[in-house]
N, C-alpha and C positions, 0 to 999 in steps of 0.2 A: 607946349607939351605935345602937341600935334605933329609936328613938325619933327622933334626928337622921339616919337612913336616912330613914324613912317621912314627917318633913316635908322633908326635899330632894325626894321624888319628889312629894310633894303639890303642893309650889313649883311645880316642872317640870312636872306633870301638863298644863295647858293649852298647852303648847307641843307634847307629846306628841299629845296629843288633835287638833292641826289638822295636825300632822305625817301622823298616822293616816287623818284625815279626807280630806285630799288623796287619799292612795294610795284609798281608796276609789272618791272621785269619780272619779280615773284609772285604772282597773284595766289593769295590763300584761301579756301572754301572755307566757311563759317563753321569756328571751334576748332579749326584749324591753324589758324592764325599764328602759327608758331616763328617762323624765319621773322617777319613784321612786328611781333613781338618782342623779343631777344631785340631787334636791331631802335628799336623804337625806345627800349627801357636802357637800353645799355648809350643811347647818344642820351640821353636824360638826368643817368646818373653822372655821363661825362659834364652837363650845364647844372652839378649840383641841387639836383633833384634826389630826395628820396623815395622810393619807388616801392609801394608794395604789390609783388606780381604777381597776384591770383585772388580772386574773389570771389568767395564760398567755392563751389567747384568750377568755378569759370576758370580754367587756366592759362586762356589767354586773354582776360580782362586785366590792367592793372588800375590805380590810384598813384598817382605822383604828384610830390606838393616841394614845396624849398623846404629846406634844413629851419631856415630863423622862420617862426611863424609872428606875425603879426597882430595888432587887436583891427579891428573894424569887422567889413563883412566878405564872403570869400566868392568869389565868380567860378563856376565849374566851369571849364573848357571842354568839350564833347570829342574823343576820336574814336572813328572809327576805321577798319581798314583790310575788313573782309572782302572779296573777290566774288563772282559770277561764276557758274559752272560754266568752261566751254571760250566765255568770252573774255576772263580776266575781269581788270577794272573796267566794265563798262558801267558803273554806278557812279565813279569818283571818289572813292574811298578814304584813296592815298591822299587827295588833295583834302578830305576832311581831315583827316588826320592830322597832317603837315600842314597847317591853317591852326589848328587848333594849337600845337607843342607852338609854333613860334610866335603865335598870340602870347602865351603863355610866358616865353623866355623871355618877350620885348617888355610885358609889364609887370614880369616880377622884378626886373632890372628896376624899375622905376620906383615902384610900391615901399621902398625905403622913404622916400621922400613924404609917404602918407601914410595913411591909414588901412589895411587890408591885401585882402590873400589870393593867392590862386591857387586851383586845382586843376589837372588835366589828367579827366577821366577816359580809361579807354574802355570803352563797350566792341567787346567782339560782336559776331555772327549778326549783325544788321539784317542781313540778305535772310535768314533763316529764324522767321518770329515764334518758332514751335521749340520750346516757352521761350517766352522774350527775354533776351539774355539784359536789357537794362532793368525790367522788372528784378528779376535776378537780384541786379545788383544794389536797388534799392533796397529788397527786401534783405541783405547783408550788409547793410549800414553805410554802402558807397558816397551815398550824396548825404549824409550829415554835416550837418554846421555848413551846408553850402547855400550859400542866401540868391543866387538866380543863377542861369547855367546861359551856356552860350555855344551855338555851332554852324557851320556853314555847310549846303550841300551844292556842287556843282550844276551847272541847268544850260537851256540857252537863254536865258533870260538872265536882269539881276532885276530883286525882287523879294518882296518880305511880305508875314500876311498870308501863307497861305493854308489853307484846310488840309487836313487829314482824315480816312477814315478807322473809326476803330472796328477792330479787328476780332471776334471770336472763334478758336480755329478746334474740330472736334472732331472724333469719330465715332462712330455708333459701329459697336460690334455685335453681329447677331449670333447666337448659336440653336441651332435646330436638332433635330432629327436624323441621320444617316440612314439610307435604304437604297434598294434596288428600286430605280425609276420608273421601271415596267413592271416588275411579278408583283412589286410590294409599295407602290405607291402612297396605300393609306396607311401606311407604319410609319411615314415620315414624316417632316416637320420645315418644310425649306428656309432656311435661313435666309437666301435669296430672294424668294416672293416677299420675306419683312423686308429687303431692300430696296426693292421696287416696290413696294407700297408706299414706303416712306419717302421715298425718289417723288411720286406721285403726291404725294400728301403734301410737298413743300411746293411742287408748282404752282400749287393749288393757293397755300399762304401767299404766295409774292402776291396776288391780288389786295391784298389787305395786310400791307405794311409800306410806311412811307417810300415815295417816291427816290429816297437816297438810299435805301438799302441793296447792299447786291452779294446774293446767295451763289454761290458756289461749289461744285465740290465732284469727287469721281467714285467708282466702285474700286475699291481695293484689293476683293477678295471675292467673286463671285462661284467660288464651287472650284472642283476637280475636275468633273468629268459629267458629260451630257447623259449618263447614266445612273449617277449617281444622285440622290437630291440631296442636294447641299449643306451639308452641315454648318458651315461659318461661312459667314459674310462680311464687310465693313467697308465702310462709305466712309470717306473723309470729306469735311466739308467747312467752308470757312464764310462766315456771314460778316457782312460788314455793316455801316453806317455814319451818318454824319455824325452820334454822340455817344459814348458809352452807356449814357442814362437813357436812352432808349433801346441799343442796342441788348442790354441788358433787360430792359422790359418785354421785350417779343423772343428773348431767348426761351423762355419755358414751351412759349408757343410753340417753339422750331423743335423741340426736345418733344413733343405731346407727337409730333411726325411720325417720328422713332417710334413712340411708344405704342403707336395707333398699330404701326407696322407689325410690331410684337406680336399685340395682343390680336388681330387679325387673322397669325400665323401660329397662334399657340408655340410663339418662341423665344426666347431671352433675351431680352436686350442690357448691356453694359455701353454707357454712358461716359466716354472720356474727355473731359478739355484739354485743349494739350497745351494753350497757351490763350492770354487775352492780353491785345493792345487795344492802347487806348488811342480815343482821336486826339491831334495838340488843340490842347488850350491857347489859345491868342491871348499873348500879352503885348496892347500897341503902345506902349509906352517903348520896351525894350526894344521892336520890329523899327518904328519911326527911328531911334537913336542906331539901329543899326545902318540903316538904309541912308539917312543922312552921313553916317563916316563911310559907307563903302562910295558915293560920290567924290566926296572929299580925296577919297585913294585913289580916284580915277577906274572907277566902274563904268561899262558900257550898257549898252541893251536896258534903260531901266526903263522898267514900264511893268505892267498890272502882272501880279501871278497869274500862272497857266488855271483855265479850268478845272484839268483832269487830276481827280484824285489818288492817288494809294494810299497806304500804311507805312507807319514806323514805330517801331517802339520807343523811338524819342517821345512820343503820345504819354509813353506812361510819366518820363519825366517831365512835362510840363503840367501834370496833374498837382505835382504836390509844392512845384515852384515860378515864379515869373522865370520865362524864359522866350529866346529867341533864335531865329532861324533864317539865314541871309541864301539867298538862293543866289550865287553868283555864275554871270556869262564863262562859259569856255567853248560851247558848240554850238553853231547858227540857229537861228530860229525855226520850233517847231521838229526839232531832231530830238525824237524820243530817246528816253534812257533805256537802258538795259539791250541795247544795239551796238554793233560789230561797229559802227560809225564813233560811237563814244569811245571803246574800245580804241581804236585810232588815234582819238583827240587827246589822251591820255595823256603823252607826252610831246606835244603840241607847244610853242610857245602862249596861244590862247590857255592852256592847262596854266602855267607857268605864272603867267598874268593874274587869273583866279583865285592862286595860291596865293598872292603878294597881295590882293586886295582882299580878300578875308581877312588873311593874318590884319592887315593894317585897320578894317574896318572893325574885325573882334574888339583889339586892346584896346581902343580907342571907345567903344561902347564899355567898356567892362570898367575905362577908366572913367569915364564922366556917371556911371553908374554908383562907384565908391563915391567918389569924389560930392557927388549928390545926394545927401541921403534924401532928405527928403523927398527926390524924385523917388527914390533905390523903396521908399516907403511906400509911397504911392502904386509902384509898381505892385509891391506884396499885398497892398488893399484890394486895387481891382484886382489881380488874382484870388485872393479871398472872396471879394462877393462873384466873382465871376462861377466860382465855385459851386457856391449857395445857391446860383438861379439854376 
């Protein structure tokens, strides 16, 4: 079965490839997604996929599954295939994406033979977690009935296993007082001093909050005019951490900031979240079965995940499922993302290679996943008490 995985994706591999190529040449800003969209559902419906294109108001999120549905259990496939401002794909988008559809076409080909289904979710605006467009999609029914999900993200490494931080992203809006700065000073109320107080009152926490947290954030709105005192202010600010359950635990602290600032300034404070991801859940059951077929497919560079953290909203979706995340080589070692350098490698034969070694390493995990339950069990256990701790 191995062997007839990896030549279906070789087959498909040139369809993939100008699939991938397109979104390149088109790169789209988050919720944008529109040409990438249209081209992505419509070669979907062409391999007998039904496609439904929009998810609660995600318009350019879809859900596509095959026509004959199956009994067993259903592997989600993850795409995404939003763009960078400025820089195009320097994330690798296209090759998640196009990784993900041809996992998907190689082992629904198969899945007659067994037991179980596929799904290939597409999640817009990755790049843009202000609210997390997978959260979104959970919370409109997207990943139901879907028993472990699967996705690959380009790197210079290949590589499974690795950390996330979760994410709470928010702004404090102050409103004050308006007055003449000089004749009427004490008639006013500066919005702005609650900003820099609150500015102050957080540097002050980072001393006493663990060593993984990393606070964040700019003035958005500081005044009019150096003669006026300022009526509204607002600070955007994004806090992170190794786990949401703590993350969550010092967030009131980080909100007491704000309030201190307020009530300091005799001025009003309004409290917005505007989105929260979460850190991924590691499930090494699914990461080892991944990491062992992307060898198999002839992966290079395999060695330890990178140190350095960010966020993703994939964080939310390994909250509620085992899931895994294959970090495959396309750009030398130690060449950060989100640079004019990836941008380049884009469409790279290295790019090209990446794209054929997900695809092959996905279906191949997704199928010894069905194929196993009681591993596929296993896996939903420890996510379960992983849970609980």
């Amino acid at each position: 079965m191995e062997k007839e995985i990896f030549a279906a994706v070789d087959k498909l591999l040139p369809e993939l490839w100008e699939l991938a190529l397109y979104m390149q040449k088109n790169p789209e800003l988050s919720y944008e997604e529109f040409k990438a969209h249209k081209k992505i559902v419509t070669y979907l419906k062409n391999k007998g996929f039904e496609c439904k294109e929009s998810v609660g108001e995600l318009n350019t999120a879809f859900i596509a599954k095959p026509k004959k549905v199956n009994s067993g259990p259903t592997v989600g496939f993850i795409a995404e295939y939003d763009a960078l401002p400025e820089i195009g794909h320097a994330c690798g988008h296209h090759l998640i994406s196009t990784s993900a559809i041809g996992a998907a076409i190689v082992l629904d080909e198969i899945l007659p033979k067994m037991k179980g289904n596929v799904a290939i979710i597409g999640t817009p605006a990755e790049e843009s977690p202000l609210p997390p467009a997978k959260q979104t999609m959970i919370d409109n029914g997207a990943f139901e009935n879907v028993d472990f999900s699967l996705m690959m993200h380009p790197g210079d490494r290949t590589a499974v296993g690795w950390n996330t931080l979760a994410i709470n992203a928010v702004e404090f809006d102050f409103k004050g007082r308006a007055t003449h700065a000089a004749m009427f000073p004490h008639e006013g109320r500066s919005a702005l001093d609650a900003a820099i107080i609150t500015m102050t009152s957080i540097e002050f926490l980072r001393e006493h909050v663990r060593q993984d947290v990393r606070i964040h954030g700019i003035i958005k709105d500081g005044g009019t005019r150096a003669n006026i005192v300022p009526e509204n202010a607002k600070l955007q600010y994004h806090i992170r951490a190794l786990d949401v359950n703590y993350l969550n635990e010092i967030e009131e602290r980080f909100f007491n900031c704000a309030r201190a600032g307020a009530l300091a300034t005799d001025t009003k404070l309004t409290i917005n979240v505007l989105g929260r991801v979460a850190n991924k859940q590691l499930s090494p059951i699914v990461d080892d079965l991944l990491l062992e077929s992307a060898i198999k497919a002839g992966a290079v560079d395999v060695m330890e995940p990178e140190p350095e953290m960010g966020s993703t909203d994939y964080g939310n979706v390994t909250q509620i499922m085992p899931a895994g995340t294959l970090r495959a080589h396309f750009v030398p070692l130690k060449t950060p993302g989100h640079t004019r350098e990836w941008a380049e490698a884009a469409d790279k034969p290295p790019a090209k290679k990446c794209l054929q070694v997900s695809a092959k390493a996905m279906a191949l995990t997704a199928y010894n996943l069905i194929m196993n339950k009681e591993l596929l069990e296993k896996a939903k256990e420890d996510h379960k008490n992983e849970k609980m701790n």
